[in-house]
N, C-alpha and C positions, 0 to 999 in steps of 0.2 A: 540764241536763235529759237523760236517757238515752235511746235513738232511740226507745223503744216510745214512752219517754213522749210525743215529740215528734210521733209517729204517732196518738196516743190525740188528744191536741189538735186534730191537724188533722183527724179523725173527724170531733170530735164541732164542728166550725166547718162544715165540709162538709155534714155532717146538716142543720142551724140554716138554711144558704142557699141548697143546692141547686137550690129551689126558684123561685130566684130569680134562677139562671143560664142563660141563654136562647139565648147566643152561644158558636160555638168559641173564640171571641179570649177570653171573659170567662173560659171553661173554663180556658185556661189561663194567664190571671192568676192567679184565685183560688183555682185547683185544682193545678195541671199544676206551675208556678214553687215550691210551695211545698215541693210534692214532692221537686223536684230538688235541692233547696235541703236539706231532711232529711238526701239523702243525702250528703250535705257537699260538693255540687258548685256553685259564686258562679256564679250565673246570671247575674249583673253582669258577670261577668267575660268577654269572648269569646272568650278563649284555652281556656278550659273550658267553657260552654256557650253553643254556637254556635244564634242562631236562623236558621230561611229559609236553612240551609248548600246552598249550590248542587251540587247532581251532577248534570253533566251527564249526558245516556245517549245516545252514537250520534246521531241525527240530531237528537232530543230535546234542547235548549238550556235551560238555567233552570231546570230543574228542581229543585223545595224541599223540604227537611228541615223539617219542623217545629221538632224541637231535636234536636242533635247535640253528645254529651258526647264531648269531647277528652281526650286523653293524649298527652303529649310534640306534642303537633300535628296527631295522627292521630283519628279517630273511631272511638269505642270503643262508645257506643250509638246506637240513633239512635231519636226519638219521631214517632210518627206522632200527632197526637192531633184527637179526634171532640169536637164540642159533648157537655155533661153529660146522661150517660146515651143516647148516641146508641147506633147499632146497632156493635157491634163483628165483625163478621161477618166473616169472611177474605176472603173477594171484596169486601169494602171497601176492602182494605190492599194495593190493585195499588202504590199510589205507594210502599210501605217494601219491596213486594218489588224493585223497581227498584234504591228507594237502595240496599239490603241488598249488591244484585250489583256495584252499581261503584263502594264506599268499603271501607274497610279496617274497617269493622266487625263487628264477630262475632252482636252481639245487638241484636236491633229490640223495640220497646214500645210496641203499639196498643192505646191506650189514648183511655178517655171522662173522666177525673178521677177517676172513680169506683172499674173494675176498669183492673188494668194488666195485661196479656197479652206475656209474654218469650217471642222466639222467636230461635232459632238455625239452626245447619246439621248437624243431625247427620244426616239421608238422603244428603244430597249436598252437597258441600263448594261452598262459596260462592252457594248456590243455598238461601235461608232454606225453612225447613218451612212447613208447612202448619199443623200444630197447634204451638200453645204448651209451653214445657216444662216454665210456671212462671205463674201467674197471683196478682195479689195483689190484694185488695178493702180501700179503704180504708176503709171501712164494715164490713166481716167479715173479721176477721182474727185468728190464733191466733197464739201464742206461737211455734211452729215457723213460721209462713208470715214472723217478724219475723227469727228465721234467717236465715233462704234470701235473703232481698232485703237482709241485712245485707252479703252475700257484693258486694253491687253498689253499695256505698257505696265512696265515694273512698278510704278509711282502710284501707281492707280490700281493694278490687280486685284480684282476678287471674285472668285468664285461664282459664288450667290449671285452677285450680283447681273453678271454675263449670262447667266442660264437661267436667269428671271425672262431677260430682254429677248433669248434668243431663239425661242419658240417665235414670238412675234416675230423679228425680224426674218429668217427663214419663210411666213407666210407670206410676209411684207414684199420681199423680193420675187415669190413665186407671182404675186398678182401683179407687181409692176412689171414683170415679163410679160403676163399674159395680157393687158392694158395694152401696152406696146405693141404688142402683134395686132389687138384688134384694131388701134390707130392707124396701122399700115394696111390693114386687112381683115376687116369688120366680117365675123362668122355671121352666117345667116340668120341663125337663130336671133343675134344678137339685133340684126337689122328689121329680123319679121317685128320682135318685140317694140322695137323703136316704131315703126310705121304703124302698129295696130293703137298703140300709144295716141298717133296724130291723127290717123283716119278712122281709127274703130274698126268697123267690123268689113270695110273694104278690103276685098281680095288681094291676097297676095301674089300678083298677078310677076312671070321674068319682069315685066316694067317697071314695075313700082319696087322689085328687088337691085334692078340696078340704079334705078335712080336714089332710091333709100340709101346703096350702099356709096353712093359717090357724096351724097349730103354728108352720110355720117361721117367719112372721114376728112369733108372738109369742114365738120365741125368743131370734130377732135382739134385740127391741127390751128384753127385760128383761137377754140378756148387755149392749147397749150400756149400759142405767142402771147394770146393777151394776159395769159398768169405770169408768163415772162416778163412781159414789160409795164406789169404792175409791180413785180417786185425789185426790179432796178430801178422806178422812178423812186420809190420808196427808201434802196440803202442810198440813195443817190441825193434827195430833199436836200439833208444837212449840209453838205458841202458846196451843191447852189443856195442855199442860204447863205453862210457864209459870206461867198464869193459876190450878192448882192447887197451885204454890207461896207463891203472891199470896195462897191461900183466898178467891178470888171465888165468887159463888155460883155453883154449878151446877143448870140446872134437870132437871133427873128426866123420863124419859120418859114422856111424856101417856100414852101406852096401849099397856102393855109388853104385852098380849095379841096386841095386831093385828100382821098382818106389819111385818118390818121394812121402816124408810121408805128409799128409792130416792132419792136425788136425781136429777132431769129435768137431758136437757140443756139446756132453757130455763131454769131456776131455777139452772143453774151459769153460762150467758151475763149472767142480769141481776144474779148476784152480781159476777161481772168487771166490768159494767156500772157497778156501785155503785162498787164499786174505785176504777174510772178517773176515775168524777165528784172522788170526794172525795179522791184522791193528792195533790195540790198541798195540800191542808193537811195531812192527816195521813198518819201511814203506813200503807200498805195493811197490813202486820200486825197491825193492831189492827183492822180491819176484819175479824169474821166471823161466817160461817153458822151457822145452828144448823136443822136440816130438820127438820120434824116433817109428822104425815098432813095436817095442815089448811091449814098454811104453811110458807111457809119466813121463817125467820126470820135476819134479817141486826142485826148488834150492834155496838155499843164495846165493847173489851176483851174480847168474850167475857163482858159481864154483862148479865144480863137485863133491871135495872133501864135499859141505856143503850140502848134498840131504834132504831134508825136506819130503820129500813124493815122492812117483810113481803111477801113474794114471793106471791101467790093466783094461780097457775098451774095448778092441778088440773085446770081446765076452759082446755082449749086456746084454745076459742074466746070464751070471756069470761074474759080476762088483766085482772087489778085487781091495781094497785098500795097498800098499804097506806101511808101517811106518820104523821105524829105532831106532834102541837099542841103548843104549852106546856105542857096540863095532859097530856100522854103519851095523847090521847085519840087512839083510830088512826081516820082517815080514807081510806077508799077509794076511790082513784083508776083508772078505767075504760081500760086499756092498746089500743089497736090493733095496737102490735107491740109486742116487749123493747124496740127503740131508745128508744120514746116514753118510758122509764124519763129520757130527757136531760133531757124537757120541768119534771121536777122538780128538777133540779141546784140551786136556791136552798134549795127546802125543806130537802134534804137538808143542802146546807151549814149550813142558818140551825140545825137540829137537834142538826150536830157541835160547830155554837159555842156552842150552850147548856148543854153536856156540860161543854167548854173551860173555858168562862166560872164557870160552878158551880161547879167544882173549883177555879180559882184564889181562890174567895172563903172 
């Protein structure tokens, strides 16, 4: 099984029990061990990951490592870790700034099970930062963020290499926070810039602050769709190629009048979503989307006739899930968030195999 895959699993087990994790010790059993364990490091083993690793500090006697990932003998990570979903707060993490200073470790990881927070020394040498330079959430996580924490699997380790990249990414992450804020809520400054840009040397009058600032963010948000739905037509080409070699049917645009459709970054989360449910049986290239204004439509093969699911996201705040019976009758399922897309992973499977099953008769 390939690492996302192995990450996708322990998602969607995490999701299912969280709830039902109440203790730090359980956190990391069920959470923490499995993790380390991903990244090909035998937790079984003590020569490679050390629990309750003692560092002493100065007068300070016994003092404990959570877990402490080994190399050659030495410690190379070290975990600090919180019951599920505790506060990850930096004034939490006095005890890893401790270990940090008197082991040979480069990179500490305060972490709840949930989110894992990498910190290092790039301010001042042997003296961990303050902010992270690398955060990963095993509940949300992109393709690029399975990257970067790949860089920290046994197979792949190195030093040098992580702390070339991780200056960058620590910027990287601080400006797409501060991006994100201004998408929701464009600073003034940022809006006077913009308008003196289109008007010159026109006043900056409250009018033209509030309309500037309602433009800007509906500009953000329709560049954000349409970079979206430029790059799923994109990983998406091949397999309507394909599938118009095959002469599957295509279905024709509902209402070639109306603008064109936008794929949401929610309705490209719950298509991944589907993905990952149904990969261990089939392959995710047969898996896909097909958008339209009213839904979005997710398929086998790319045929109309095989509908797996429909995405009804339009209304942000009333999310339904479409499913499908026997008789291909679609039944709508009332969403609280994309994740809750999990809570149907039978259905969906019991659908691929009716697909399966049909075909081979």
């Amino acid at each position: 099984m390939d690492f996302i895959d192995q990450l996708r699993v322990l998602s969607t087990r995490i999701l299912n029990t969280k709830s039902l994790i109440q203790t730090e010790e359980a956190t990391k059993n069920s959470m923490i061990m499995p993790f380390i364990q991903i990244l090909g490091y035998n937790v079984f083993d003590p020569l490679e990951v050390t629990p309750e690793l003692i560092a002493d500090i100065g007068t300070k006697k016994g003092e404990k490592v959570d877990y402490a990932i080994l190399k050659d003998g030495q410690p190379i990570m070290l975990f600090e870790c919180k019951k599920a979903g505790g506060d990850l707060n930096i004034n939490n993490a006095s005890q890893l700034f401790r270990y940090f200073h008197v082991t040979a470790a480069r990179f500490g990881v305060l972490t709840n099970g949930l989110v894992y927070r990498f910190f290092t020394d790039l301010e001042q040498p042997n003296k961990m930062d303050e902010k992270p330079f690398f955060e990963f959430n095993i509940l949300d996580f992109k393709e690029r963020d399975v990257e970067e924490l790949k860089k920290f699997a046994k197979a792949s380790f190195d030093l040098d290499t992580i702390l070339t990249t991780a200056n960058d990414l620590k910027y990287t992450r601080a400006i797409q926070n501060r991006l994100a804020e201004w998408m929701t809520n464009p600073p003034e400054e940022f809006v006077r810039l913009i308008s003196y840009e289109l008007l010159g040397n026109k006043r900056f009058t409250p009018v033209v602050k509030d309309q500037f600032t309602l433009i800007t963010k509906r500009a953000f948000e329709q560049l954000l769709g349409e970079r979206i739905n430029e790059r799923l037509k994109g990983a998406m080409t091949p397999e309507k190629t394909l599938v118009i070699e095959q002469s599957a049917p295509i279905i024709p645009s509902e209402n070639t009048s109306e603008p064109q459709v936008v794929t949401t970054e929610d309705e490209a989360e719950g298509f991944h979503l589907v993905r990952a449910i149904l990969r261990e049986f089939i392959s995710p290239k047969r898996i896909v989307m097909r958008d339209a204004q009213s839904y979005c439509a997710i398929l086998l093969d790319d045929n109309n006739r095989k509908p797996i699911c429909r995405l009804r996201f339009n209304n942000p705040q009333n999310l339904r899930l479409g499913i499908f019976n026997e008789k291909k009758e679609e039944l709508l399922q009332p969403l609280e968030s994309i994740d809750d897309i999990f809570n149907f992973a039978d259905q969906l499977k019991a659908t691929i195999s009716s697909y399966e099953t049909a075909a081979k008769e």
